[in-house]
C-alpha positions as CSV (number, residue, x, y, z in Angstrom):
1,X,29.6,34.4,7.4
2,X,27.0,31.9,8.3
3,X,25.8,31.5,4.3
4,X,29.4,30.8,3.6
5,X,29.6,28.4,6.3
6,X,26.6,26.5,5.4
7,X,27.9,26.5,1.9
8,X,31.4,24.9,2.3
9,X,29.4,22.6,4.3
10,X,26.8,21.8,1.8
11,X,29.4,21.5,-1.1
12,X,31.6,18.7,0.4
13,X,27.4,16.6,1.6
14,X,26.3,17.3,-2.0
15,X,29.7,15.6,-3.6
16,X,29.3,12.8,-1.0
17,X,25.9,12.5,-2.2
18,X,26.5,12.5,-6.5
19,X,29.5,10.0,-5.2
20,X,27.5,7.6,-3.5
21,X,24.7,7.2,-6.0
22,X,27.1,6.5,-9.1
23,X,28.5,3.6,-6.1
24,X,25.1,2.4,-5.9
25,X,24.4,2.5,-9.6
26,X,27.6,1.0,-10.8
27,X,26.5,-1.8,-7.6
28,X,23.1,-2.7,-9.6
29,X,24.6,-2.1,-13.7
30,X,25.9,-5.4,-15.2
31,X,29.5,-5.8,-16.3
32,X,30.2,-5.5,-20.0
33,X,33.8,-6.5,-20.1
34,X,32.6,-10.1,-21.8
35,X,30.9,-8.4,-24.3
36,X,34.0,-6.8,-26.3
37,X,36.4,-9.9,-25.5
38,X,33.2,-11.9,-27.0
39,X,33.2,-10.0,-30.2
40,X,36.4,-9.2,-30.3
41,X,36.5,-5.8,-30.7
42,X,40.1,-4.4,-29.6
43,X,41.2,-7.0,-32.5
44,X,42.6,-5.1,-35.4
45,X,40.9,-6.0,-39.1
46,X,43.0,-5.8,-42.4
47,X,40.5,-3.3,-44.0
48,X,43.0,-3.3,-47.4
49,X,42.1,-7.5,-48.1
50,X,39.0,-6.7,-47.3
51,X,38.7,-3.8,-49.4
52,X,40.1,-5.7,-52.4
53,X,37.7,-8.4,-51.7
54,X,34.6,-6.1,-52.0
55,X,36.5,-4.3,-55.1
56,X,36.8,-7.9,-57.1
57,X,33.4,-9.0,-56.1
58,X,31.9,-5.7,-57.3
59,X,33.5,-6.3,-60.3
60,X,32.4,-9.7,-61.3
61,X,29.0,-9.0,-60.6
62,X,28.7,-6.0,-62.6
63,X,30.8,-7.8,-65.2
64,X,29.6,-11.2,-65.5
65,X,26.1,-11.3,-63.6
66,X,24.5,-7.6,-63.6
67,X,24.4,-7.6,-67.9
68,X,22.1,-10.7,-67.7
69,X,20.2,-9.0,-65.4
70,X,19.9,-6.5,-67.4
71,X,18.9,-8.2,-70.6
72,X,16.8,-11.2,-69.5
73,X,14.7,-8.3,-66.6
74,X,15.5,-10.6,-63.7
75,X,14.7,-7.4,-61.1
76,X,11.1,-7.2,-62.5
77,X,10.5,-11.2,-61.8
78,X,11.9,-10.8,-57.8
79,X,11.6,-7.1,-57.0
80,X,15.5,-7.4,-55.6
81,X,17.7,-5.1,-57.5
82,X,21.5,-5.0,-56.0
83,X,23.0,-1.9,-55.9
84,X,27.1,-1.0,-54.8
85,X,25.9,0.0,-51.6
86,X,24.0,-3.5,-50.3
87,X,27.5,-5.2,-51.7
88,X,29.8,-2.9,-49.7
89,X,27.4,-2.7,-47.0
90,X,28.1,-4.7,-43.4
91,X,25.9,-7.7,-41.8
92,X,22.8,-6.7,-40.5
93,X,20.6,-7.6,-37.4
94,X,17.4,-7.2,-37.5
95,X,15.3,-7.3,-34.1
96,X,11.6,-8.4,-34.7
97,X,8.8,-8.9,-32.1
98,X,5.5,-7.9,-29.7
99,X,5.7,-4.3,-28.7
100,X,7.8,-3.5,-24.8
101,X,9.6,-7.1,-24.9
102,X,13.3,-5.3,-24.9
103,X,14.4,-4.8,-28.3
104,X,15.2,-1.3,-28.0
105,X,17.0,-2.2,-24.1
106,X,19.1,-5.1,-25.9
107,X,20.8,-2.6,-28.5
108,X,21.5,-0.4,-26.2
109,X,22.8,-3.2,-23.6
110,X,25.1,-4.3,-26.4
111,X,26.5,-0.7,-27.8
112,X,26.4,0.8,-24.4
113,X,24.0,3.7,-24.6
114,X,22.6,3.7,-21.1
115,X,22.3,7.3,-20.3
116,X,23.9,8.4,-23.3
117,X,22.0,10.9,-25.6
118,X,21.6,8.3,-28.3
119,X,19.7,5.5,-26.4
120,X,16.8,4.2,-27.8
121,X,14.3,5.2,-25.9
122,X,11.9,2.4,-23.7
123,X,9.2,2.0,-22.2
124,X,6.4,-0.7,-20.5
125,X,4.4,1.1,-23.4
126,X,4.6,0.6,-27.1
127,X,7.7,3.3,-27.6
128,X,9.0,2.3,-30.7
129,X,7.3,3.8,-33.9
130,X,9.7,4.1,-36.1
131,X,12.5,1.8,-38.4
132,X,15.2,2.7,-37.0
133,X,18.3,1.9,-38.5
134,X,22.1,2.2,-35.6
135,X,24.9,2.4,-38.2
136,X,28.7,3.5,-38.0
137,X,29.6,7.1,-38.5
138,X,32.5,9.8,-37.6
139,X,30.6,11.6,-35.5
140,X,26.9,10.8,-33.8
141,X,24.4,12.0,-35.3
142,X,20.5,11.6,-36.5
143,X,20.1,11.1,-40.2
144,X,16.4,11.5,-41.8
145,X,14.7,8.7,-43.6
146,X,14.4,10.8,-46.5
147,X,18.3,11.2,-46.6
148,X,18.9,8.0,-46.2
149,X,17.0,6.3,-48.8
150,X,18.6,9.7,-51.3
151,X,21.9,8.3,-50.7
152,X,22.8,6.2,-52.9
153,X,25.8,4.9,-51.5
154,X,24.0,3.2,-48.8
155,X,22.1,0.1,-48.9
156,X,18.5,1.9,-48.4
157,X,17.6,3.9,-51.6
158,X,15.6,1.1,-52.6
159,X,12.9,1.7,-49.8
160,X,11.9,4.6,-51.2
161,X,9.5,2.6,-53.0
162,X,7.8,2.5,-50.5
163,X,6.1,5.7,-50.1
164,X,7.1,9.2,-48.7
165,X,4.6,8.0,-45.5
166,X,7.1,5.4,-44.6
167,X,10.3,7.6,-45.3
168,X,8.8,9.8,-41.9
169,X,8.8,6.8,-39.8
170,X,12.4,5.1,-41.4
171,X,15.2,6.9,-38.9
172,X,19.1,6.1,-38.8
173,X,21.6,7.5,-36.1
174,X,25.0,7.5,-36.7
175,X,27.4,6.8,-34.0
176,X,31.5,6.4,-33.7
177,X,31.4,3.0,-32.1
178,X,33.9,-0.4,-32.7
179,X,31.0,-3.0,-33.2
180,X,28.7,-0.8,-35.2
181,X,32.2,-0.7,-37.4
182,X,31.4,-4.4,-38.2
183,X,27.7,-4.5,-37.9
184,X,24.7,-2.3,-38.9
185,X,21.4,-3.0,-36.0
186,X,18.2,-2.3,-36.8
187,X,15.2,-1.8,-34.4
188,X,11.7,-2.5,-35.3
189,X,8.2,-1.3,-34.4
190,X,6.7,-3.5,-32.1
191,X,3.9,-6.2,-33.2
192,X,0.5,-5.0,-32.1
193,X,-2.3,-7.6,-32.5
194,X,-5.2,-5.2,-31.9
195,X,-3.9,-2.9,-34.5
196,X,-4.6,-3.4,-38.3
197,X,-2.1,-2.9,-41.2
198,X,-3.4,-0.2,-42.9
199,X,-3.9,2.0,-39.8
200,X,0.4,2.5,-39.9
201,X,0.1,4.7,-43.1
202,X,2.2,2.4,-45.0
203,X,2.6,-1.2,-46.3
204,X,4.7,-2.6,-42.5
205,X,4.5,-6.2,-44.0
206,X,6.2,-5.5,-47.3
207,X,9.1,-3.0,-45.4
208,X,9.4,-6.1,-42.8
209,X,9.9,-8.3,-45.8
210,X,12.4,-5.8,-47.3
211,X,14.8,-5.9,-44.1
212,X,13.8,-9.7,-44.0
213,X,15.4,-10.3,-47.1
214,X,19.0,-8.5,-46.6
215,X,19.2,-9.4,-42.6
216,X,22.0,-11.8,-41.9
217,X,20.9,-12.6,-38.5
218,X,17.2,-12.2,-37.0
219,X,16.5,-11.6,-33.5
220,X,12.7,-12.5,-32.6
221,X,12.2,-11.3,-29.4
222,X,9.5,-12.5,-26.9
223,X,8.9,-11.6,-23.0
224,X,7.0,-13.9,-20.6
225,X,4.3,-11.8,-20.7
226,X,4.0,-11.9,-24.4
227,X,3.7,-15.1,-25.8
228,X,0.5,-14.9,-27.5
229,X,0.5,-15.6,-31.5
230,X,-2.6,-13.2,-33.6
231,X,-2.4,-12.2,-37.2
232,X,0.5,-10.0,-37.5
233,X,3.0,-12.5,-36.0
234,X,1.4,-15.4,-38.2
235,X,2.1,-13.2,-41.0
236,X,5.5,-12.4,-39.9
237,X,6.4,-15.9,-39.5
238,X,5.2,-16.3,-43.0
239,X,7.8,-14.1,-44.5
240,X,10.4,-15.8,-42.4
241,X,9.5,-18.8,-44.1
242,X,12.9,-19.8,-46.0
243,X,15.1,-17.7,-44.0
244,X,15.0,-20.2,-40.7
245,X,18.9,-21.0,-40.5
246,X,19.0,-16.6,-39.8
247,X,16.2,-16.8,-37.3
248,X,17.1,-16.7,-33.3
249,X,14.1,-17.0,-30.7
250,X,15.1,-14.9,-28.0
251,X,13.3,-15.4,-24.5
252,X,13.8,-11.7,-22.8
253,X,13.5,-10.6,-19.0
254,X,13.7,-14.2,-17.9
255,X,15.4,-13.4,-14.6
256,X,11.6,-11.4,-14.1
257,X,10.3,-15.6,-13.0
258,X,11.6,-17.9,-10.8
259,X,12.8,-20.9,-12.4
260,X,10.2,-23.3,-12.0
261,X,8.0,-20.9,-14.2
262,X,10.5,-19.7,-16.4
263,X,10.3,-23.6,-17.8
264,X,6.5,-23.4,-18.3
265,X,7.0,-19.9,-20.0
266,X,9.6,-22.0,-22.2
267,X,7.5,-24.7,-23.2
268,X,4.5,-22.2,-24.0
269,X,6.7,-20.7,-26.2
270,X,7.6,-23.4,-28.0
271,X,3.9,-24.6,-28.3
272,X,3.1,-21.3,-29.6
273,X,5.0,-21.3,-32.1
274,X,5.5,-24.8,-33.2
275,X,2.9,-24.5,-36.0
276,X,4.5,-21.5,-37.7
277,X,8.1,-22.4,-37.9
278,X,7.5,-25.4,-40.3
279,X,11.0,-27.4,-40.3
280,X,12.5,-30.4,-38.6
281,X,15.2,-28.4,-36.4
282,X,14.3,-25.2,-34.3
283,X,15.9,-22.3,-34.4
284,X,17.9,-21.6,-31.8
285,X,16.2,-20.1,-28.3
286,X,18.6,-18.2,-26.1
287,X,17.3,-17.8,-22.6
288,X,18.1,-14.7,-20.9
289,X,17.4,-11.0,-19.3
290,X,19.2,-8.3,-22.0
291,X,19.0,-4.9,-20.4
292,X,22.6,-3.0,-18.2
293,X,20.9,-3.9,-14.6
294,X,22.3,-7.0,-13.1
295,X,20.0,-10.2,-12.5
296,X,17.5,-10.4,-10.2
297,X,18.3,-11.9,-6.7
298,X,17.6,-16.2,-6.7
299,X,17.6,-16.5,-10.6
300,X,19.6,-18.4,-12.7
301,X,22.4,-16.3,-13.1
302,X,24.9,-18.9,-14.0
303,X,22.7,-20.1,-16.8
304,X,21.7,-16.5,-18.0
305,X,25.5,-15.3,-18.2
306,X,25.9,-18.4,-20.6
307,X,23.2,-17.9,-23.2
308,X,24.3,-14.6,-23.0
309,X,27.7,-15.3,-24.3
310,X,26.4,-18.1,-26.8
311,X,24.1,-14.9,-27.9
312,X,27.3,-13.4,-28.6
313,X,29.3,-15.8,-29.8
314,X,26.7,-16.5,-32.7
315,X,26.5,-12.1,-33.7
316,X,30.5,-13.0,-33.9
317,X,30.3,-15.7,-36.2
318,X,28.5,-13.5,-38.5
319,X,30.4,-10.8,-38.2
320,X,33.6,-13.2,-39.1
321,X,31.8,-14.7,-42.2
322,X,30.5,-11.1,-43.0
323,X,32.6,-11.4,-46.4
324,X,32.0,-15.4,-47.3
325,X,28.1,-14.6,-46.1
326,X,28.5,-11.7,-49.1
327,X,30.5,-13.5,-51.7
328,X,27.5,-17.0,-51.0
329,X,24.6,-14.1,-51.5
330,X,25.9,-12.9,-54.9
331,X,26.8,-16.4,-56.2
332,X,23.0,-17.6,-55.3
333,X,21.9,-14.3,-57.0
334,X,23.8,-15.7,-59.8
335,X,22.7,-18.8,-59.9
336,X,18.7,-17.5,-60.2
337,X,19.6,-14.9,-63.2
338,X,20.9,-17.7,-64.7
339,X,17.8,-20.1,-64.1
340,X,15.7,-16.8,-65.2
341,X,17.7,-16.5,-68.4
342,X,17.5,-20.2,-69.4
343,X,13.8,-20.0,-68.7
344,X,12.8,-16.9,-71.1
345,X,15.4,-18.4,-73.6
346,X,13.0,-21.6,-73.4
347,X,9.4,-19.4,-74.0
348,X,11.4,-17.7,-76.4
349,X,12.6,-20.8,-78.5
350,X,9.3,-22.3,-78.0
351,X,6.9,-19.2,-79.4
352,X,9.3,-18.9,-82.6
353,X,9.1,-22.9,-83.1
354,X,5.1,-22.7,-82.9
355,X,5.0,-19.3,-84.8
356,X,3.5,-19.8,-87.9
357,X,2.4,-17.4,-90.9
358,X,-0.9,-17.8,-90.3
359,X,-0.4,-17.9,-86.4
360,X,-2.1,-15.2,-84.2
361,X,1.3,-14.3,-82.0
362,X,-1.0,-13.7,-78.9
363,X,-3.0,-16.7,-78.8
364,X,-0.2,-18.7,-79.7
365,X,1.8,-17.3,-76.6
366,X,-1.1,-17.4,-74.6
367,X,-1.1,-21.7,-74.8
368,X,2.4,-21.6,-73.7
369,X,2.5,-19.3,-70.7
370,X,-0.9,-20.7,-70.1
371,X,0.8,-24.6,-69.8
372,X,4.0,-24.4,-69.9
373,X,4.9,-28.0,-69.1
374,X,3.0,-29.3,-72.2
375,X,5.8,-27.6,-74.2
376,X,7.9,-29.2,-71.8
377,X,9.6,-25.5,-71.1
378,X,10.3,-26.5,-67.2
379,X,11.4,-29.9,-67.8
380,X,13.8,-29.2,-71.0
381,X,16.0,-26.6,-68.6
382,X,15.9,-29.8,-65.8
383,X,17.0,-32.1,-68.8
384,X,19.9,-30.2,-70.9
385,X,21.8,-28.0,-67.6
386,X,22.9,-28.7,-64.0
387,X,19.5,-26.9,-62.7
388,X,18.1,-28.4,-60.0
389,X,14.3,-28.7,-59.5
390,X,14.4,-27.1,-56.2
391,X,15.6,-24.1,-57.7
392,X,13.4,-23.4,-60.2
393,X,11.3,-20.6,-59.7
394,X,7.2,-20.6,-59.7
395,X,5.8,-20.9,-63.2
396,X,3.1,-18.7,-62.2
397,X,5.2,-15.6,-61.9
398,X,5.7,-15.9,-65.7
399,X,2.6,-15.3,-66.4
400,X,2.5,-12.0,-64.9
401,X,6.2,-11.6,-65.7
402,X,5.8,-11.8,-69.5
403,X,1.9,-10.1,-69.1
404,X,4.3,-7.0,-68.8
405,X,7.0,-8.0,-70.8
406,X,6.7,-8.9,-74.9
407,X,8.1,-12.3,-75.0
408,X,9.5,-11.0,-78.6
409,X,11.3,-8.4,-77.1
410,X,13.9,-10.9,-75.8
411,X,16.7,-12.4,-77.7
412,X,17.6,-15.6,-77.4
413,X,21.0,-16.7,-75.3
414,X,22.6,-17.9,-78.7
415,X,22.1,-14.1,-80.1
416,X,23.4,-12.5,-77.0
417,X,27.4,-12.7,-77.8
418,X,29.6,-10.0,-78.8
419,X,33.1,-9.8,-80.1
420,X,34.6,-8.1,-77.5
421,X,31.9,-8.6,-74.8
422,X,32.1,-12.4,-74.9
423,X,28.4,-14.4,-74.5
424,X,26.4,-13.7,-71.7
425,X,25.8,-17.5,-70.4
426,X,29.4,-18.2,-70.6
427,X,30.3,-15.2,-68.3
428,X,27.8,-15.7,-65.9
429,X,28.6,-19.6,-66.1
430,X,32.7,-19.2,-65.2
431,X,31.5,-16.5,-62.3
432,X,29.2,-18.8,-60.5
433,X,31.8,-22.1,-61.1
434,X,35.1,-21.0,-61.2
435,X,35.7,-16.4,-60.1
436,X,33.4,-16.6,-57.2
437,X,34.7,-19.4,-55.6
438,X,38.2,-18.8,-56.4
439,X,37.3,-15.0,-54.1
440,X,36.3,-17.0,-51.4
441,X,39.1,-19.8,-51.3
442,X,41.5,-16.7,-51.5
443,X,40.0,-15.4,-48.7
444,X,39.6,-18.7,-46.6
445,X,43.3,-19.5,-47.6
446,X,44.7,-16.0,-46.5
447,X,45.8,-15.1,-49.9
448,X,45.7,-11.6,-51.4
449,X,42.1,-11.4,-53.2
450,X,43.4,-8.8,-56.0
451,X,41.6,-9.2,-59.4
452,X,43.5,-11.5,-62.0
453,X,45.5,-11.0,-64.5
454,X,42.3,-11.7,-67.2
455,X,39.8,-9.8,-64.9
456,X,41.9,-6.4,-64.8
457,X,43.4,-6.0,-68.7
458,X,40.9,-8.8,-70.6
459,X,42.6,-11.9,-71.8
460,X,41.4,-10.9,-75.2
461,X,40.1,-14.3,-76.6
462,X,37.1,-14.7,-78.9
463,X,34.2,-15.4,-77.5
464,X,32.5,-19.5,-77.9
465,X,29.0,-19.9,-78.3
466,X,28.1,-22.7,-77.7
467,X,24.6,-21.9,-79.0
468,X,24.9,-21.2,-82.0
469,X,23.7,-23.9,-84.6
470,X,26.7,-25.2,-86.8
C-alpha cells in the first residue's frame, strides 16, 4: 500500500518535472516562425511550368549545344561534363570554413533538426569529417557516398573521379522537408591549418573545387575565435577566385562578444582577408549568432535578428531565380563550346594551310600550338565573330589539350553539316541568341515555356552553311 502510494505520488512530480524542463527549454530556443515566412515555404510552386522549363532546356542543350561538345572534346579542355541530373538538379549551398565555427549548427538552425535523429552532429572539436550532402527525399534516410555518385540521376556521379577513398567520406541524408524541396545544403569538413592535404586520403582541394563550381550560393563561415588565414584557406580563396558575386562572409556566434569587441573582431576580419578577395566590392558579411538558443543577454539582438533575415532573404532570392540561375549557366556553357569550337576550327585551318608535301605534320604543328598568335589563331576569332577577349580561354591549355588530341582528328566547322542534322555552329549560334533566351523571357513573362512548334516535329528546312567556300 505504501509502494503504491509513493508511486501515484512520484508519477504526477515526475510529469511536473518532464513539463517544466520542455518550459524552460522552449524559454532559451529561438523562434523560427520568420524563417518559413522568409523563404516562403507554405507558398505553393507550379511544379508543371517548371517541369516544362527543365524539359525544353534539356532539350536544347542536348540538341543544339551537347553535339558540339561532343565533336570539338570541350569536356577534356574544362573537366566539366553536364549530365540530366546537374540540369534538373536544385540550387545548392555550400558552407565552407575553419573547423567548430557553426556550419553544421546553422543547417540544422535553418531545417530544424535540434534533437532530431538527423542533426548534424557538433562539437567545440573538429566533428565534421565527411562531405555531407542534406537533400529532399520521401522518407529520411542516410544514403552512402558510393550510392550516390552510382546514381546517375543525381548531380554527383561525376565525383567518383575522385577515388573510392573520398566516396567513404562523401555522405547524403535524405529528409521529407519543404525548403530542402527547393534547395540541396551541403556541409563541409572544416579547414585545419596544421593539417596537410595529403594526410585526408584524397585530393580535398580538387572535391572543394568540384562543389565550388556547381554552388549557387557560398557560405564562408568564420567565428571570433577563428580569424586567422594559413595555407589551406589561401588556397581556398584561390579557387573562389571568379565566383565572388556567390560568395557570403558569414561572422558566427557574434552574440559570444560584447559589442565594442564584436567591431574589432569585424575589422580583423576584414583585414584578414582583404588580400585574398581581389575585387573592388566585398562580398557581403552578415553579422550574426546561427544556432536554435536565443541571444545572449546585453548583445545586439535587434541587429542580429536583421542580418539574420537579410541572410534569408538572399537564400530566397536564389531559390526564386533557381530556374533563370539554370537557364544563364547553360547559355555561358554555350557560349565557351562555341569559343572552343571556333578555336580548334582556327588550328585546324591553320595546320592544313601550312601543310605542305614535303612538311613534317608534327613539327609543323608544333610552331603553331607553340605561338599561336604569330598565326594570328587568337586574334582572327576576335576579328571575324562577336567573341570577346575576356572570354577567351588560356592558350596554354591547348597545348596540353591537343598533346592528347590529334589536331587532324578534327573536322573543320564548314564539314560539320548534315542534311537532316542541320550545321553545328548554326544550332549552337540560334540557342545561345535567340531559344535560350526566348526560355527565360517565357518564364519572366509568365508564359507557358512548352517547346515550339520547330523544336518538337523539326521545321524541316535545309541546312545553310555559311562555311562553305562558293
Amino acid at each position: 500500500m505504501k509502494v503504491l502510494v509513493s508511486l501515484c505520488v512520484f508519477v504526477p512530480l515526475l510529469a511536473l518535472a518532464t513539463a517544466e524542463e520542455e518550459a524552460v527549454l522552449e524559454s532559451i530556443l529561438r523562434d523560427r516562425s520568420h524563417i518559413e515566412e522568409t523563404l516562403r515555404l507554405a507558398a505553393d510552386e507550379k511544379a508543371g511550368d517548371y517541369a516544362a522549363a527543365l524539359q525544353r532546356l534539356r532539350k536544347i542543350y542536348h540538341n543544339s549545344i551537347r553535339p558540339m561538345e561532343q565533336a570539338y572534346k570541350y569536356n577534356e579542355l574544362r573537366q566539366h561534363e553536364i549530365s540530366d541530373g546537374e540540369i534538373t538538379s536544385k540550387p545548392m549551398v555550400l558552407f565552407l570554413g575553419p573547423w567548430s565555427v557553426g556550419k553544421s549548427s546553422m543547417i540544422n538552425y535553418l531545417l530544424g533538426l535540434l534533437d532530431t535523429p538527423y542533426q548534424l552532429y557538433t562539437g567545440a572539436e573538429p566533428t565534421t569529417s565527411e562531405f555531407t550532402v542534406i537533400m529532399h527525399g520521401e522518407k529520411i534516410r542516410t544514403v552512402e557516398g558510393i550510392v550516390m555518385a552510382a546514381d546517375s540521376s543525381r548531380s554527383f556521379s561525376p565525383l567518383e573521379k575522385f577515388g573510392q577513398n573520398f566516396l567513404e567520406k562523401l555522405v547524403g541524408i535524405e529528409m521529407p522537408h519543404k525548403l530542402l524541396e527547393r534547395v540541396t545544403f551541403v556541409d563541409t569538413p572544416g579547414i585545419i591549418e596544421n593539417r596537410k592535404q595529403q594526410e585526408r586520403g584524397y585530393p580535398f582541394n580538387d572535391v572543394c573545387q568540384w562543389f565550388i563550381d556547381r554552388a549557387d550560393l557560398i557560405f564562408v563561415v568564420f567565428d571570433p575565435t577563428k580569424l586567422d588565414v594559413g595555407l589551406e584557406l589561401e588556397m581556398l580563396f584561390r579557387q573562389l577566385k571568379g565566383r565572388e558575386s556567390q560568395i557570403r562572409i558569414i561572422l558566427n556566434k557574434a552574440d559570444s562578444l560584447v559589442t565594442q569587441d564584436l567591431m574589432r573582431v569585424y575589422g580583423a576580419l576584414f583585414w584578414s582577408l582583404a588580400p585574398l578577395i581581389n575585387v573592388t566590392e566585398p562580398p557581403r558579411v552578415y553579422v550574426s549568432s546561427f544556432w536554435p538558443y536565443d541571444y545572449a543577454p546585453d548583445t545586439s539582438r535587434e541587429l542580429f535578428k536583421r542580418e539574420e533575415i537579410s541572410l534569408l532573404e538572399d537564400l530566397n532570392q536564389v531559390i526564386e531565380n533557381r530556374l533563370e540561375n539554370k537557364i544563364a549557366f547553360i547559355r555561358q556553357h554555350g557560349i565557351r563550346v562555341r569559343i572552343h569550337a571556333l578555336l580548334v576550327d582556327r588550328y585546324v585551318q591553320t595546320f592544313k594551310e601550312k601543310m605542305s608535301f614535303f612538311s613534317d605534320p608534327e613539327l609543323v604543328f608544333k610552331e603553331i600550338v607553340d605561338d599561336p598568335d604569330k598565326f594570328y589563331i587568337f586574334k582572327s576569332i576576335l576579328a571575324k565573330t562577336n567573341v570577346s577577349k575576356f572570354d577567351l580561354p588560356n592558350r596554354d591549355a591547348y597545348r596540353d589539350f591537343f598533346g592528347i588530341n590529334p589536331v587532324n582528328s578534327f573536322k573543320q566547322l564548314s564539314a560539320q553539316c548534315s542534311y537532316i542534322g542541320g550545321c553545328l555552329l548554326e544550332k549552337i549560334e540560334r540557342a545561345i541568341t535567340h531559344e535560350l533566351p526566348s526560355l527565360l523571357g517565357s518564364i519572366n513573362s509568365g508564359k507557358n515555356p512548352t517547346l515550339s512548334s520547330c523544336e518538337a516535329t523539326g521545321c524541316g528546312e535545309k541546312p545553310k552553311n555559311r562555311y562553305r567556300r562558293n
